[in-house]
C-alpha positions in Angstrom: 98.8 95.2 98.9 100.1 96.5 101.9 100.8 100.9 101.5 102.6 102.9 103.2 101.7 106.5 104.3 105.4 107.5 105.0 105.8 106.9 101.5 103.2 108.8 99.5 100.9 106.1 100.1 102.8 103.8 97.6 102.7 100.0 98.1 105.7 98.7 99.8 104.7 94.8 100.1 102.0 92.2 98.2 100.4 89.1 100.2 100.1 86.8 97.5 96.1 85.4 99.3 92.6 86.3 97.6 90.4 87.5 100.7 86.9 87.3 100.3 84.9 90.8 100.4 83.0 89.7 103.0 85.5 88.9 105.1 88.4 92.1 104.8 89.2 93.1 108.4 93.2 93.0 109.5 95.1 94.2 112.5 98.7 94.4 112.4 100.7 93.5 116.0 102.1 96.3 117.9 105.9 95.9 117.0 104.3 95.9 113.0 106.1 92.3 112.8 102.5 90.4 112.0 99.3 90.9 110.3 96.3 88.9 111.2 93.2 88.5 108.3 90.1 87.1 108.7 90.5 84.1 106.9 88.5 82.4 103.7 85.1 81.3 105.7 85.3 84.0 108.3 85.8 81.3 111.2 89.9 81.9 111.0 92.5 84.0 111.4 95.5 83.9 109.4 99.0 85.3 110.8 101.1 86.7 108.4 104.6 87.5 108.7 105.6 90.6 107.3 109.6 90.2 106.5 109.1 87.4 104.7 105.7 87.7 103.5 104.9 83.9 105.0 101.8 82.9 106.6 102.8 81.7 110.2 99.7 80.1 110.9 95.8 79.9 111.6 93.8 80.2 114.4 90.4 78.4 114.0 87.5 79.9 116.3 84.2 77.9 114.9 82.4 81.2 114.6 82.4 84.1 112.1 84.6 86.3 113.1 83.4 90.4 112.4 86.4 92.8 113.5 89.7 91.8 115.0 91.8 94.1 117.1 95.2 94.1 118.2 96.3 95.8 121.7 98.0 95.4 125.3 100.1 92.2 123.4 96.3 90.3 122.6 94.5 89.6 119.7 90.8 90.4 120.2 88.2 88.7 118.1 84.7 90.0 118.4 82.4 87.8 116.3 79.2 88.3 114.5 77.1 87.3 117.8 78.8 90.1 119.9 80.9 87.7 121.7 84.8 88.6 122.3 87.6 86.3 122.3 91.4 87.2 123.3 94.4 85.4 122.4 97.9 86.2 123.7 100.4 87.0 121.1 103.3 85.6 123.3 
């Protein structure tokens, strides 16, 4: 469930995906437009449209990712190694 705190807190939208506990950290893009989740295995990230509630895609990175982090138009990844990856949301 996605909640808002203009609104009390209530839930505004539902992503229909089960997310593993392990594995719960989001970041939504800076215009609010997208949500990336760390994905089933932690090695993926799933982008999320938030209009239509549609997954746009994956991005696979063969490591487990930890945090993720959206800023200055990137996507950073920092994985369980320490190690930082930064994709551009362009």
């Amino acid at each position: 469930m996605l909640y808002s705190p203009l609104h009390s807190h209530q839930p505004i939208k539902h992503l229909t995906v089960d997310l593993p506990s392990k594995y719960k950290h989001s970041c939504f893009s800076e215009d609010s437009e997208n949500i990336f989740i760390i994905g089933d295995n932690g090695t993926h990230v799933n982008i999320w449209d938030l209009k239509s509630l549609q997954m746009l895609g994956k991005i696979f990175t063969g490591k487990v990712i930890k945090k993720l982090k959206c800023m200055e138009g990137k996507l950073w990844v920092i994985f369980e190694d320490t190690s930082i990856r930064r994709y551009n949301l362009n």
